[in-house]
PDB file with one MODEL, atoms N, CA, C and O in Angstrom:
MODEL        1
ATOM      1  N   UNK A   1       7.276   5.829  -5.336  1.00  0.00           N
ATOM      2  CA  UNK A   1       7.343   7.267  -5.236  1.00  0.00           C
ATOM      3  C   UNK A   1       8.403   7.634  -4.198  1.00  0.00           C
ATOM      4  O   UNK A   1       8.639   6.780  -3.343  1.00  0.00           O
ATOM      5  N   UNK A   2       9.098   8.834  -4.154  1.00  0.00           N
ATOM      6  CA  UNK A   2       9.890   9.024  -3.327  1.00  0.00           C
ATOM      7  C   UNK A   2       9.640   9.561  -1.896  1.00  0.00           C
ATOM      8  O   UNK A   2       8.868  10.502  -1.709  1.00  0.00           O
ATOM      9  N   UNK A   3      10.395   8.865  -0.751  1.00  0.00           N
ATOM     10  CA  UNK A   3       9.786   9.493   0.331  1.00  0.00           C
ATOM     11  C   UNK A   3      11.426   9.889   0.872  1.00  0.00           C
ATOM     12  O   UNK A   3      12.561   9.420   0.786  1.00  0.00           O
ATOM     13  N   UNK A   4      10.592  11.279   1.582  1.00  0.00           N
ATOM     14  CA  UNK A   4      11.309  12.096   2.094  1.00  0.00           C
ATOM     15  C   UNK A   4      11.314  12.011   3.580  1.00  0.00           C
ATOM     16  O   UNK A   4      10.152  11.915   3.976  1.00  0.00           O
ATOM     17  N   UNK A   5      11.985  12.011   4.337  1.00  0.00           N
ATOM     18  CA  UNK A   5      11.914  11.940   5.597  1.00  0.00           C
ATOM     19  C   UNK A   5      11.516  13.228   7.183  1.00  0.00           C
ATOM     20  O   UNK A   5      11.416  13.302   8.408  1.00  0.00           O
ATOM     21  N   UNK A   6      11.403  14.242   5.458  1.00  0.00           N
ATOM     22  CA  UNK A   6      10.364  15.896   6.836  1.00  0.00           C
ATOM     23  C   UNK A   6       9.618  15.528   6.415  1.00  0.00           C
ATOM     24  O   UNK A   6       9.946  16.170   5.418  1.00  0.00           O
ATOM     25  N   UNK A   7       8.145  14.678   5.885  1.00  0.00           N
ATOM     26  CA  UNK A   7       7.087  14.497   5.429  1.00  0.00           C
ATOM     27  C   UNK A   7       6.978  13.442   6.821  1.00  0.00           C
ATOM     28  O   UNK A   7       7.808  12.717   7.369  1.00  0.00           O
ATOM     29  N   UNK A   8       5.605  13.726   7.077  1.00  0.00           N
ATOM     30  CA  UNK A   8       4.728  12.554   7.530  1.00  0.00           C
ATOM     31  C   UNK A   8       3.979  12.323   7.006  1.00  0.00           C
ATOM     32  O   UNK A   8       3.238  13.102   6.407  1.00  0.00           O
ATOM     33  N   UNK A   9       3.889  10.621   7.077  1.00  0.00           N
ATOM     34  CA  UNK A   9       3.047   9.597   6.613  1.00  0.00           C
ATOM     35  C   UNK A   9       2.215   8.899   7.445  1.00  0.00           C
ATOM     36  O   UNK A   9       2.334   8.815   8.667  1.00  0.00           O
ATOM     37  N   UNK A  10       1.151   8.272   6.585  1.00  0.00           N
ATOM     38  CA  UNK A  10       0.652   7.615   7.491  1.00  0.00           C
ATOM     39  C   UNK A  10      -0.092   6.964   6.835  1.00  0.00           C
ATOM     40  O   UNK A  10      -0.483   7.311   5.721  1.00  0.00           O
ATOM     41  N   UNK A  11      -0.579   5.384   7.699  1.00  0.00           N
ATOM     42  CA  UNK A  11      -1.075   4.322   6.695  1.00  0.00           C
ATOM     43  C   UNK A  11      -2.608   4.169   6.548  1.00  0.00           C
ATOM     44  O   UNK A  11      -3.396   3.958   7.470  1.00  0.00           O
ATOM     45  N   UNK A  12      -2.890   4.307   5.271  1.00  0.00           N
ATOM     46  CA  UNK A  12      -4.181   4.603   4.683  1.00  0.00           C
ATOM     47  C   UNK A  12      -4.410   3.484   4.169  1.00  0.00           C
ATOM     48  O   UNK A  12      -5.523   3.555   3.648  1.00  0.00           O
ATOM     49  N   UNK A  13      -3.717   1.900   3.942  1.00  0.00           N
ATOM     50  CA  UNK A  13      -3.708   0.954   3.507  1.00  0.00           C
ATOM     51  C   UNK A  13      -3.430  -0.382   3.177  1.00  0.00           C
ATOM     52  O   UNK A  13      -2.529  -0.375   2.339  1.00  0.00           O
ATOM     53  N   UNK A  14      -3.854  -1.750   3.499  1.00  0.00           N
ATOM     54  CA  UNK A  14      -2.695  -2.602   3.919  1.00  0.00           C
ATOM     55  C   UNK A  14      -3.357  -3.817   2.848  1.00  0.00           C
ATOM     56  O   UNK A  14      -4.521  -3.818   2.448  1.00  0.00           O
ATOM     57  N   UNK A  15      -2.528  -4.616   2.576  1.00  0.00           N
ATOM     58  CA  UNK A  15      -2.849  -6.122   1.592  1.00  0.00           C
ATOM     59  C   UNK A  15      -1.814  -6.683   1.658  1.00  0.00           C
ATOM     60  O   UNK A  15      -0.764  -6.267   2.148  1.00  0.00           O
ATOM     61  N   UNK A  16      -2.066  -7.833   1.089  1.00  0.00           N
ATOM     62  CA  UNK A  16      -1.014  -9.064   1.323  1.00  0.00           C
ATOM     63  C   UNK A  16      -1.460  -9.837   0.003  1.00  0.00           C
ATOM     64  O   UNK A  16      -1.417 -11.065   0.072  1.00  0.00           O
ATOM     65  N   UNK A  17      -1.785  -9.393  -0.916  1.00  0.00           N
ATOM     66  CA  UNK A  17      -2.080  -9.538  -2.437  1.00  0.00           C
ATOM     67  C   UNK A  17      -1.619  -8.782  -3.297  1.00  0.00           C
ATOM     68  O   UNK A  17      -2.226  -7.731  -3.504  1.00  0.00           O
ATOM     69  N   UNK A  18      -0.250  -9.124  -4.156  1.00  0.00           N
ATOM     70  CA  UNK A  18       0.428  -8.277  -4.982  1.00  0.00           C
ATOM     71  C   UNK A  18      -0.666  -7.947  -5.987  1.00  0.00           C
ATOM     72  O   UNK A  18      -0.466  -6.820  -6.440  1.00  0.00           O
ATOM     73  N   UNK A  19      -1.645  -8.466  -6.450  1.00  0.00           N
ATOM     74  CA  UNK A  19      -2.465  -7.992  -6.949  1.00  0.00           C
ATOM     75  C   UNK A  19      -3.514  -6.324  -7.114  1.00  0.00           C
ATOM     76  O   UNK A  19      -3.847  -5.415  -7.876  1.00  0.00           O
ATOM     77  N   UNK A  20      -3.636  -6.909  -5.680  1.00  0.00           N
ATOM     78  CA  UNK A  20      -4.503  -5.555  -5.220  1.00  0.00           C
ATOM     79  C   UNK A  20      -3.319  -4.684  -5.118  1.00  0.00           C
ATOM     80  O   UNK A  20      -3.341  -3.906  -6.072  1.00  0.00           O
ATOM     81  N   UNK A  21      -2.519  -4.531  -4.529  1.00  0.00           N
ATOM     82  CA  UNK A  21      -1.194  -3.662  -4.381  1.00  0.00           C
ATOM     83  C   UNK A  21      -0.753  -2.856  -5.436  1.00  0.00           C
ATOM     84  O   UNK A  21      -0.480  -1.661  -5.324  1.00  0.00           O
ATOM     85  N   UNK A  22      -0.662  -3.742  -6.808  1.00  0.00           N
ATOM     86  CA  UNK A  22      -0.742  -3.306  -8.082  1.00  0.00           C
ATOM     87  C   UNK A  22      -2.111  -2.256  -8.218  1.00  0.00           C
ATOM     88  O   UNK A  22      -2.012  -1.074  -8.548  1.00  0.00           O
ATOM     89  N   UNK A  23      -3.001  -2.734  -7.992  1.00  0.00           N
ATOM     90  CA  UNK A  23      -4.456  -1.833  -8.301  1.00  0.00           C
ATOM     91  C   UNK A  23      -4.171  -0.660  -7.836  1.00  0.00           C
ATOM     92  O   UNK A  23      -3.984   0.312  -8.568  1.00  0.00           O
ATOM     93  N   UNK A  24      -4.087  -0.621  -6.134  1.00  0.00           N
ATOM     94  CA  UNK A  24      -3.609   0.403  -5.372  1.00  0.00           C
ATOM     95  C   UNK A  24      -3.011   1.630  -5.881  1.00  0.00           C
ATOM     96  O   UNK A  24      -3.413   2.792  -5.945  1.00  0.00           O
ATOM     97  N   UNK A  25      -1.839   0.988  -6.255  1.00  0.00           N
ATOM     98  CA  UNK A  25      -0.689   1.977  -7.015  1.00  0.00           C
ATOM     99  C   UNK A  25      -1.205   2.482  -8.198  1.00  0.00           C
ATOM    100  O   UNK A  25      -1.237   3.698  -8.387  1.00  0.00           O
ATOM    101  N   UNK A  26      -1.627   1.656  -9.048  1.00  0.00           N
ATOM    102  CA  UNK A  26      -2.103   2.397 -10.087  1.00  0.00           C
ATOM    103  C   UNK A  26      -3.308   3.524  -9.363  1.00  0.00           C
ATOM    104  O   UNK A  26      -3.111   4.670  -9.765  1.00  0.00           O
ATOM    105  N   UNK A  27      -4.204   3.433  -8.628  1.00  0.00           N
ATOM    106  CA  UNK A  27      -5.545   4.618  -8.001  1.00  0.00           C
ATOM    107  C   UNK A  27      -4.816   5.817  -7.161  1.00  0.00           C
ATOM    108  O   UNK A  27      -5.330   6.913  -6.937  1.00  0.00           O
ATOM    109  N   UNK A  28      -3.458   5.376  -6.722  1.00  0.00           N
ATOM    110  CA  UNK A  28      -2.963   6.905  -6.145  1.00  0.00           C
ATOM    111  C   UNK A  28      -2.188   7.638  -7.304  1.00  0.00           C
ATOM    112  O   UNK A  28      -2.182   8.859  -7.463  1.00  0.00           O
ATOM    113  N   UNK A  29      -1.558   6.749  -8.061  1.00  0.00           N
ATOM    114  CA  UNK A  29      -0.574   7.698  -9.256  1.00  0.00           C
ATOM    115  C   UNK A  29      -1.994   8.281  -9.832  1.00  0.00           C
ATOM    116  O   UNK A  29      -1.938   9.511  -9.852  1.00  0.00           O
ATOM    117  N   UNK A  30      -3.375   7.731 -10.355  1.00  0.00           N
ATOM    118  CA  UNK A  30      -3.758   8.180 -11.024  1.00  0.00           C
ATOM    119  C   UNK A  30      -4.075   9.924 -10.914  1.00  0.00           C
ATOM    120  O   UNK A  30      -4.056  10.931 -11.623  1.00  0.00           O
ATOM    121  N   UNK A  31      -4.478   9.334  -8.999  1.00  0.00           N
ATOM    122  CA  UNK A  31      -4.921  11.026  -8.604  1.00  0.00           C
ATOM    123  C   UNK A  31      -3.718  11.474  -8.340  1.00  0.00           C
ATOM    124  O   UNK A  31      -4.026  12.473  -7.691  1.00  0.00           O
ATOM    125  N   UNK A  32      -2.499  11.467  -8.369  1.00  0.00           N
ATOM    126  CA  UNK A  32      -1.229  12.008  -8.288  1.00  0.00           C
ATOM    127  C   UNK A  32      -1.062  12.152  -6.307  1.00  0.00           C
ATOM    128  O   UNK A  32      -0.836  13.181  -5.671  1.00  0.00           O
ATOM    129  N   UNK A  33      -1.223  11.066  -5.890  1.00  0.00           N
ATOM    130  CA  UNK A  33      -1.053  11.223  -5.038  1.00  0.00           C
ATOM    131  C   UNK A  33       0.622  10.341  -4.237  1.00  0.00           C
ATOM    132  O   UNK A  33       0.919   9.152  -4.358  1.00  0.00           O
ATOM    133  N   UNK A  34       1.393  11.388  -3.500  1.00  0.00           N
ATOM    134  CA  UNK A  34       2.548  10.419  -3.424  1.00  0.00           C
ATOM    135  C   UNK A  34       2.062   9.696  -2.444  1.00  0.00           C
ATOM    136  O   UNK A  34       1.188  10.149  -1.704  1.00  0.00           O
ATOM    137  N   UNK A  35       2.610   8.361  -2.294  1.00  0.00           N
ATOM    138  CA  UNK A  35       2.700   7.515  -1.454  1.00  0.00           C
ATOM    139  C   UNK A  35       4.144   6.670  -1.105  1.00  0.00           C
ATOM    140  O   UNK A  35       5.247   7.168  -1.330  1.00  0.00           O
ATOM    141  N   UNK A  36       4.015   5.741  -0.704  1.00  0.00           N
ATOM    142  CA  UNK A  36       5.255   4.898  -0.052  1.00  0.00           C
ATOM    143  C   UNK A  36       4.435   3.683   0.714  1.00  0.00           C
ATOM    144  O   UNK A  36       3.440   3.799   1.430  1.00  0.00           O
ATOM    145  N   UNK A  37       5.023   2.703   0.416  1.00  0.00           N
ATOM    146  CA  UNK A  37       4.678   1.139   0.360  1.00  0.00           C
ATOM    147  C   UNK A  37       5.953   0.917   1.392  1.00  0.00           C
ATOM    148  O   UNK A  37       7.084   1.399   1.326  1.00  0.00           O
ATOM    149  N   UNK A  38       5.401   0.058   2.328  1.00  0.00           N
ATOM    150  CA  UNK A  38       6.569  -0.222   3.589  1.00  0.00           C
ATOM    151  C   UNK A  38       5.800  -1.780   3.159  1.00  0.00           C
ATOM    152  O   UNK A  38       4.628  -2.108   2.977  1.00  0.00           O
ATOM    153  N   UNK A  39       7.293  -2.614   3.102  1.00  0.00           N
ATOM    154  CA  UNK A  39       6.917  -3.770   2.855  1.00  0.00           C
ATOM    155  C   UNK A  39       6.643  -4.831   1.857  1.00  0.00           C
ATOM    156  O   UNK A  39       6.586  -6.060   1.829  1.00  0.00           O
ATOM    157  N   UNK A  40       6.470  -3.642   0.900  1.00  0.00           N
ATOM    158  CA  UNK A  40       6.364  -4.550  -0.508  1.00  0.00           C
ATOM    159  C   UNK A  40       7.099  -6.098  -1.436  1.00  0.00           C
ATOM    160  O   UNK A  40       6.877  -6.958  -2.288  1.00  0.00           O
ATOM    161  N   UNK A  41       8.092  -5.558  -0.443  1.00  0.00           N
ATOM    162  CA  UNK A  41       9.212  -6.508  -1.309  1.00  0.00           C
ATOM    163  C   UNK A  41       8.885  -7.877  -0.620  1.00  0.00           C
ATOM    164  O   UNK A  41       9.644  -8.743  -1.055  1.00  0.00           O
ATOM    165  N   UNK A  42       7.979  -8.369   0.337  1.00  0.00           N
ATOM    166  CA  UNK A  42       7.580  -9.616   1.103  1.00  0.00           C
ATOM    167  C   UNK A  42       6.692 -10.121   0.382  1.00  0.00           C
ATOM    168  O   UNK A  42       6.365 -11.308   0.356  1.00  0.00           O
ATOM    169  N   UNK A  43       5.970  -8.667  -0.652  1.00  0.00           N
ATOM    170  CA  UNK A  43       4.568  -9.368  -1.302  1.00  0.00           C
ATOM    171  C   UNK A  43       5.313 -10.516  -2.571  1.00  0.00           C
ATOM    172  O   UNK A  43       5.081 -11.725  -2.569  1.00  0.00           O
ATOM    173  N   UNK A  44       5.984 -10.000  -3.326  1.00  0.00           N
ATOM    174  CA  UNK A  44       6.921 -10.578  -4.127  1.00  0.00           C
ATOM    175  C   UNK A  44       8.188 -11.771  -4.022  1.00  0.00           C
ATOM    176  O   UNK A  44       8.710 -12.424  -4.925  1.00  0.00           O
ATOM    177  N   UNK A  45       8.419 -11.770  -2.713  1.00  0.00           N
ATOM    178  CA  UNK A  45       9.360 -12.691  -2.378  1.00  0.00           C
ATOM    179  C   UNK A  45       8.665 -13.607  -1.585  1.00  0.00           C
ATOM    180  O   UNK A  45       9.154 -14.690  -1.906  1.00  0.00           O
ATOM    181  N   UNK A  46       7.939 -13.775  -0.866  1.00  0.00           N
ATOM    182  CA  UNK A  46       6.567 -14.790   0.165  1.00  0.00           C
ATOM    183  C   UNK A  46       5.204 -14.798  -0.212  1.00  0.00           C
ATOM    184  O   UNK A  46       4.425 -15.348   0.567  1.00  0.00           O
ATOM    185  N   UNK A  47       4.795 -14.337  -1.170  1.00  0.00           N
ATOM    186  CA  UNK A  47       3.419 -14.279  -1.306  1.00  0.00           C
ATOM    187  C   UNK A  47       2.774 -15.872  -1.968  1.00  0.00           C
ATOM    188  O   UNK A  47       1.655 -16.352  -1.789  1.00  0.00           O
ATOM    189  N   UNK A  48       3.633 -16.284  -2.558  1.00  0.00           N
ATOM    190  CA  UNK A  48       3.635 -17.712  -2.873  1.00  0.00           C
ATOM    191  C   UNK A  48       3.379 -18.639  -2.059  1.00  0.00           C
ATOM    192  O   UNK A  48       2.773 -19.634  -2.456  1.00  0.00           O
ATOM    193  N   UNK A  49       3.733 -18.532  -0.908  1.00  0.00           N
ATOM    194  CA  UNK A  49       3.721 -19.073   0.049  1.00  0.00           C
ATOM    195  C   UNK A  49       2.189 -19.142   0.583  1.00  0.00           C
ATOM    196  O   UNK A  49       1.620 -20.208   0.816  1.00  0.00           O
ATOM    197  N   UNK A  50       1.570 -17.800   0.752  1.00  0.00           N
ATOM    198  CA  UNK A  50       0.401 -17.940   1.742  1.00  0.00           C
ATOM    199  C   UNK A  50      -1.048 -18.625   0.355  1.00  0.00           C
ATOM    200  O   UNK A  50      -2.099 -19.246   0.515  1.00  0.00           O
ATOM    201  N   UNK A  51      -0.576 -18.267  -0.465  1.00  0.00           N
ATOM    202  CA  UNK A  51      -1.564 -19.049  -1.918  1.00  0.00           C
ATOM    203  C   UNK A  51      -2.170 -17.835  -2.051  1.00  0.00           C
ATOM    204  O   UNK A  51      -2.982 -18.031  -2.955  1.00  0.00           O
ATOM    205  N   UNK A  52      -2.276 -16.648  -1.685  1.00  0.00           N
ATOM    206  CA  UNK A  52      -2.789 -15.657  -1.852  1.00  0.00           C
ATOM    207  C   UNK A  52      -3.779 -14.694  -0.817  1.00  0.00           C
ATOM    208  O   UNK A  52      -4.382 -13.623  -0.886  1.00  0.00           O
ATOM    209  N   UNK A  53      -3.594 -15.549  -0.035  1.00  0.00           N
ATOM    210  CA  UNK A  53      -4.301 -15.640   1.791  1.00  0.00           C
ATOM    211  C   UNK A  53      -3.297 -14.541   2.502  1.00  0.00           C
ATOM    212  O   UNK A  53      -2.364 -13.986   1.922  1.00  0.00           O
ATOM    213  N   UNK A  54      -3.705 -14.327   3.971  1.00  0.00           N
ATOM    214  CA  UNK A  54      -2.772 -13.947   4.576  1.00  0.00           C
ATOM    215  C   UNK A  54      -1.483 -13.765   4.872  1.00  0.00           C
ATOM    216  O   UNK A  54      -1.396 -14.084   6.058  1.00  0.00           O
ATOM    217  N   UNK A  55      -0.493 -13.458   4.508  1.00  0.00           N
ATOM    218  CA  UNK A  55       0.681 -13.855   4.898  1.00  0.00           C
ATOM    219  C   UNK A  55       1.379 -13.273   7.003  1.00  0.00           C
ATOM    220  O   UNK A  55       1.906 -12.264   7.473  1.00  0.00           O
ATOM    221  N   UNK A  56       1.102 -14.112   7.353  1.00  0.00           N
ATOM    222  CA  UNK A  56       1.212 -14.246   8.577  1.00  0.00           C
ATOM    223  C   UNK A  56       2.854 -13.999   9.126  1.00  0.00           C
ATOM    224  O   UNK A  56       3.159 -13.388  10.150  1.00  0.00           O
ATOM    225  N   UNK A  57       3.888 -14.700   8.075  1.00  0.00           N
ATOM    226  CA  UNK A  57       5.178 -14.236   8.447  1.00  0.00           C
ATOM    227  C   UNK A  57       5.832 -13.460   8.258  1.00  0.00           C
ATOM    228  O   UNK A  57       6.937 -13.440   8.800  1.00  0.00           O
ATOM    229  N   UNK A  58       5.370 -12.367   7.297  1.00  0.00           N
ATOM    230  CA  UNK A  58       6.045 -11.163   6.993  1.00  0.00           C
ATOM    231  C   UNK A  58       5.485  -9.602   7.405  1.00  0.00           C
ATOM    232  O   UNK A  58       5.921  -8.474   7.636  1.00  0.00           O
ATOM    233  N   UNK A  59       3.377 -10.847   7.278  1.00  0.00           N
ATOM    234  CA  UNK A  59       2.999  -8.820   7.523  1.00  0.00           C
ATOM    235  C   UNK A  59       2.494  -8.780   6.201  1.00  0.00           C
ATOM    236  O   UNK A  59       2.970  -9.553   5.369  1.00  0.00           O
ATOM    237  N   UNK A  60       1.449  -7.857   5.841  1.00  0.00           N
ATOM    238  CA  UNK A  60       1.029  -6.988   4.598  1.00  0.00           C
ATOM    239  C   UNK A  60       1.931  -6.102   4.180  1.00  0.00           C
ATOM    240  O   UNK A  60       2.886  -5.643   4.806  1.00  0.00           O
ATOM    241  N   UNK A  61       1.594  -5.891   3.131  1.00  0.00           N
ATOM    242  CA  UNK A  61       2.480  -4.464   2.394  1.00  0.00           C
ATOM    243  C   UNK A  61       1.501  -2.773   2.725  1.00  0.00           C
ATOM    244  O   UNK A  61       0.416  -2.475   2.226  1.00  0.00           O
ATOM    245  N   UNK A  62       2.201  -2.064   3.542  1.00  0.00           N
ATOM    246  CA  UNK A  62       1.313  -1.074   4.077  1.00  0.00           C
ATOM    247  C   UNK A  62       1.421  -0.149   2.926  1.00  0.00           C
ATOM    248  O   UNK A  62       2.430  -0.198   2.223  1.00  0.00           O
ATOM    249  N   UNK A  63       0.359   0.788   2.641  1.00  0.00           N
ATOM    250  CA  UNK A  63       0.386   1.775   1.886  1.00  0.00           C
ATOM    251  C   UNK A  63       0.385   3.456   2.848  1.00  0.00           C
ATOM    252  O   UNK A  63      -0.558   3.788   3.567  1.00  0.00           O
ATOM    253  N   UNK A  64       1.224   4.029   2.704  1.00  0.00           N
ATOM    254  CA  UNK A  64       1.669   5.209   3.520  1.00  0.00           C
ATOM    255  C   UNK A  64       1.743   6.586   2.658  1.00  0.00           C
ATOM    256  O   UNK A  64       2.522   6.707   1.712  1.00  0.00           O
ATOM    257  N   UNK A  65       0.716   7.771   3.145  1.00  0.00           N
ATOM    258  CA  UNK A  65       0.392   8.154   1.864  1.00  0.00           C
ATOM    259  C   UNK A  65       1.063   9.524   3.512  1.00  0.00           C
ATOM    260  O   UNK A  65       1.278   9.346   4.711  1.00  0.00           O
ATOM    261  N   UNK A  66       1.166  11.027   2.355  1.00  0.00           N
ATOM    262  CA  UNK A  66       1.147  12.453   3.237  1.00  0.00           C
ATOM    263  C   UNK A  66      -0.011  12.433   4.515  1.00  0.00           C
ATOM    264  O   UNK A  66      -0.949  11.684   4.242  1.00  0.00           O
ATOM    265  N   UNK A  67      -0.079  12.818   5.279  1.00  0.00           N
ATOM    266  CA  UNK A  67      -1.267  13.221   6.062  1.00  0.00           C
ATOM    267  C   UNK A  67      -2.456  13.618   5.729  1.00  0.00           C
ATOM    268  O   UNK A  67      -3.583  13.175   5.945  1.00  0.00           O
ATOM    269  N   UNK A  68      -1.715  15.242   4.721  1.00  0.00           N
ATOM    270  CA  UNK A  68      -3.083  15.613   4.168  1.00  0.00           C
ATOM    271  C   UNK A  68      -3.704  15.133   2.968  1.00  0.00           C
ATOM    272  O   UNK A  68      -4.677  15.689   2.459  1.00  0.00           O
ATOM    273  N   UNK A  69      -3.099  14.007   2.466  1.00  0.00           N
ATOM    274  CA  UNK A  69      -3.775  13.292   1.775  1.00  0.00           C
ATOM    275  C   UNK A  69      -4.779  12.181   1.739  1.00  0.00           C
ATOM    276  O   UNK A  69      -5.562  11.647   0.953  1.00  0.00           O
ATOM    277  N   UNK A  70      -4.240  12.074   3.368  1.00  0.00           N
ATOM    278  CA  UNK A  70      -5.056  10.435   4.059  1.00  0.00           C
ATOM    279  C   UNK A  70      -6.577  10.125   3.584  1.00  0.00           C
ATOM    280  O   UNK A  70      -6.939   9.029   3.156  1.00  0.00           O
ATOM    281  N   UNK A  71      -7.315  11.135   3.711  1.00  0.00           N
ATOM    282  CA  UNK A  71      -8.761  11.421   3.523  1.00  0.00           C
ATOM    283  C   UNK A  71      -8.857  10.610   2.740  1.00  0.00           C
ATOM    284  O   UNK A  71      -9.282   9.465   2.891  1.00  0.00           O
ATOM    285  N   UNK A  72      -8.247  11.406   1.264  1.00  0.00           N
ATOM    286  CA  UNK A  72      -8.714  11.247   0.011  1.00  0.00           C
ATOM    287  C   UNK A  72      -8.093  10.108  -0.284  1.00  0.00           C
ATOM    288  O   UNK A  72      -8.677   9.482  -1.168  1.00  0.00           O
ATOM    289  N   UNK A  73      -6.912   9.493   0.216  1.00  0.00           N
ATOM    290  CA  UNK A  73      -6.560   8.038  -0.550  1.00  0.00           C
ATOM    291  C   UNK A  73      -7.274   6.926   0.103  1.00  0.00           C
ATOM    292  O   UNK A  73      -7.793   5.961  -0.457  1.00  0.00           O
ATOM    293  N   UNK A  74      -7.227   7.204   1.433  1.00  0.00           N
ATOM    294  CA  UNK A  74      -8.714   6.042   2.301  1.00  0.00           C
ATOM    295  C   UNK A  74      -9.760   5.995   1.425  1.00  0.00           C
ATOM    296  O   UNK A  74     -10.095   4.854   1.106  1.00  0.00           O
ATOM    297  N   UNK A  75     -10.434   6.982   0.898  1.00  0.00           N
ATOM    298  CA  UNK A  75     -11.640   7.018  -0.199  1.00  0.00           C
ATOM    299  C   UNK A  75     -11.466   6.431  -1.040  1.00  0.00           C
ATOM    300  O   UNK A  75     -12.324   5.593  -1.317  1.00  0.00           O
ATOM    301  N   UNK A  76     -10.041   6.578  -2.058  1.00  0.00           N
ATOM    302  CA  UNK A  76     -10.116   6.258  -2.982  1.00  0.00           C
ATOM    303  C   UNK A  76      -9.762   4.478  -3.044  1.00  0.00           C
ATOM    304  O   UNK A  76      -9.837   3.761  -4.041  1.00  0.00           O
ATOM    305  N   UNK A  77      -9.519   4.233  -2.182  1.00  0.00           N
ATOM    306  CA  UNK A  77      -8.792   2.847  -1.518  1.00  0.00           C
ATOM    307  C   UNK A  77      -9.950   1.788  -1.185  1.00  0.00           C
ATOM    308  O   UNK A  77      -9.976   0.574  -1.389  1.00  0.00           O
ATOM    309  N   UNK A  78     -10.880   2.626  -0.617  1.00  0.00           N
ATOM    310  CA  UNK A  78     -11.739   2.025   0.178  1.00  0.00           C
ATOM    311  C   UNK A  78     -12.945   0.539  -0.080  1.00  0.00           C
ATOM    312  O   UNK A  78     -13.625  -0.251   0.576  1.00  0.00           O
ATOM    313  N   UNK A  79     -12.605   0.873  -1.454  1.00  0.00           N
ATOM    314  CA  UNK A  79     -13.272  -0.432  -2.381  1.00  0.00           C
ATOM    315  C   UNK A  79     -12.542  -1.578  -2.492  1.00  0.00           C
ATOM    316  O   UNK A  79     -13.037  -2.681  -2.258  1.00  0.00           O
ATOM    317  N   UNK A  80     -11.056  -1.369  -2.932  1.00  0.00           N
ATOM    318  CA  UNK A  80     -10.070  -2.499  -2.822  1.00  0.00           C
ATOM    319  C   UNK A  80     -10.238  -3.702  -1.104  1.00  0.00           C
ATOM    320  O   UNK A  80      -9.638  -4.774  -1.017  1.00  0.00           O
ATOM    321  N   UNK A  81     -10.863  -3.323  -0.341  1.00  0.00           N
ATOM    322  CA  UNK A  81     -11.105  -4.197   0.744  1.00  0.00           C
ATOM    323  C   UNK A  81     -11.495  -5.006   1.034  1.00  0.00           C
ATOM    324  O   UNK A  81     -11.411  -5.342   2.215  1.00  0.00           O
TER     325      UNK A  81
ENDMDL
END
């Protein structure tokens, strides 16, 4: 999704499983919520690496949603954990 830089964000979400990441994305587009993924591209290029565990050298892929959306994507997020 596109992020704009007068918007604040803030992180409502973190994994280190392109899997769940995938899930993720699909539960905010569904409720149309924008977001922005800081990091993603480590899940895809190192994730091999950790076997699906932690990845310790890059960091999770954060999920960074509007402010006033935080509520509702923490909620909607909140199962993926």
């Amino acid at each position: 999704m596109p992020n704009s830089d007068d918007v604040q964000r803030v992180v409502v979400f973190q994994t280190t499983d392109a899997g769940v990441a995938a899930v993720a994305k699909s539960l905010l587009e569904s409720e149309q919520i924008d977001y922005f993924v800081r990091g993603e591209g480590s899940l895809n290029l190192f994730g091999w690496v950790s076997g699906g565990g932690p990845n310790y050298i890059v960091g999770p892929a954060e999920f960074m949603v509007r402010e006033s959306d935080a509520t509702r994507a923490i909620e909607l997020l909140a199962e993926l954990k």
